[in-house]
N, C-alpha and C positions, 0 to 999 in steps of 0.2 A: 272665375274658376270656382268650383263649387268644392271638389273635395282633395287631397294631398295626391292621391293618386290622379289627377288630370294638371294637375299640379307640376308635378313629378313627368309626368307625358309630354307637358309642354316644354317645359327645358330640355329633358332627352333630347328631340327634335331639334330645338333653337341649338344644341351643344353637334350635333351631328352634321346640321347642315353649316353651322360658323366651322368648320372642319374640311370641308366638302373640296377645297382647294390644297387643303396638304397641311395646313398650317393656323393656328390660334393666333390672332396677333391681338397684338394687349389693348386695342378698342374694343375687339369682339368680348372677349373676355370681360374688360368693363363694363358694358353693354346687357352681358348675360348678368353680370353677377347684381347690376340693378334691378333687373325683371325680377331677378328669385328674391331679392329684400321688396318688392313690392308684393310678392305671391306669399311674401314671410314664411321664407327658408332660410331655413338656418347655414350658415357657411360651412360648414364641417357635411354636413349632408349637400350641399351646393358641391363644394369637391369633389366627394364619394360619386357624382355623377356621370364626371367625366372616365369612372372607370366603369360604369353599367354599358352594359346593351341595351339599344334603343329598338324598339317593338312600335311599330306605326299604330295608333288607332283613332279611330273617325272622329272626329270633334262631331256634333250633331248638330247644333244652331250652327246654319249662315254666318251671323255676324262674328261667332266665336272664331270659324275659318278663317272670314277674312280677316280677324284681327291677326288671328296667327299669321296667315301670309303676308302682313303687311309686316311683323316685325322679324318675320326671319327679311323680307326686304330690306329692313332697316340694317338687320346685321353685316348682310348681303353691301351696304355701301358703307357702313362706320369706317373702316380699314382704309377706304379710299383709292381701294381697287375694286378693278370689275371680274373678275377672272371667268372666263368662258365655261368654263366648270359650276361652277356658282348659277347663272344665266339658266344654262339646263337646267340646271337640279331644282330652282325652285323652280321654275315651268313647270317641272313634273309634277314636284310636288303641289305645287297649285291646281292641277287637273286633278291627280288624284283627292283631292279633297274635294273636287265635283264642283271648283270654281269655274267660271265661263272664260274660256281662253281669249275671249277677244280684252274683256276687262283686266284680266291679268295683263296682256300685252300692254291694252294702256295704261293702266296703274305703274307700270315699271317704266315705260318712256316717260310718264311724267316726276317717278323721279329722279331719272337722270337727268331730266333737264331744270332740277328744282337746284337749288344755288347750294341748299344741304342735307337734299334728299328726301326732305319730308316734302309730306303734301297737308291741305286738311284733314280732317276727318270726314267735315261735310263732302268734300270732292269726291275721298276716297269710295267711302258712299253712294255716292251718286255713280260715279262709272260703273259698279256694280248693278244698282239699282235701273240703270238705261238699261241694262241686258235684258232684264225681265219682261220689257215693253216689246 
């Protein structure tokens, strides 16, 4: 992430779609508030977020996409539920960021069927990267 404002864009997102089922529960939560100590946000502005409106906009590199949709994926199972709501929403949101829906499909079966829902990096990668061929 290069500046506070894409910063600030990425959490809006991760805080809207950890939402997306009705409900915060305190893995998402924990989940998010590590992202933003890693993106070094401060806690008082991490709060202040969950009262903003979230405004969609295009990450531009590939890789920065699919990093996004892999950790709203990750949010998507911390809780350790799957809720049908959730399912949708990032689909969408993964098409609308112009990712290839067949990769998105496989990225998410395999990490449901991962023991704690991560995958590699390299893997995750590579599904992506087979679309392109």
């Amino acid at each position: 992430m290069n500046t506070e404002e894409e910063k600030i864009g990425l959490l809006l997102e991760m805080i809207a779609f950890s939402t997306v089922d009705g409900q915060l529960h305190k893995r998402e939560l924990e989940f998010l508030w590590k992202v933003a100590q890693e993106l070094n946000v401060k806690q008082d502005l991490f709060q202040d977020l969950f009262h903003q409106e979230h405004t969609v906009k295009v990450i531009k590199s590939e890789f920065q996409r699919i990093q996004q949709f892999y950790r709203l994926a990750l949010i998507m199972h911390c809780d350790g539920i799957l809720h049908e709501k959730e399912s949708k929403a990032i689909y969408q949101i993964a098409l609308e960021m112009g990712l290839n829906p067949t990769a998105v499909k496989r990225v998410l079966e395999l990490m449901k069927n991962a023991p704690n829902a991560m995958i590699d990096p390299k893997i995750l990668l590579r599904v992506f990267q087979e679309q392109h061929n």
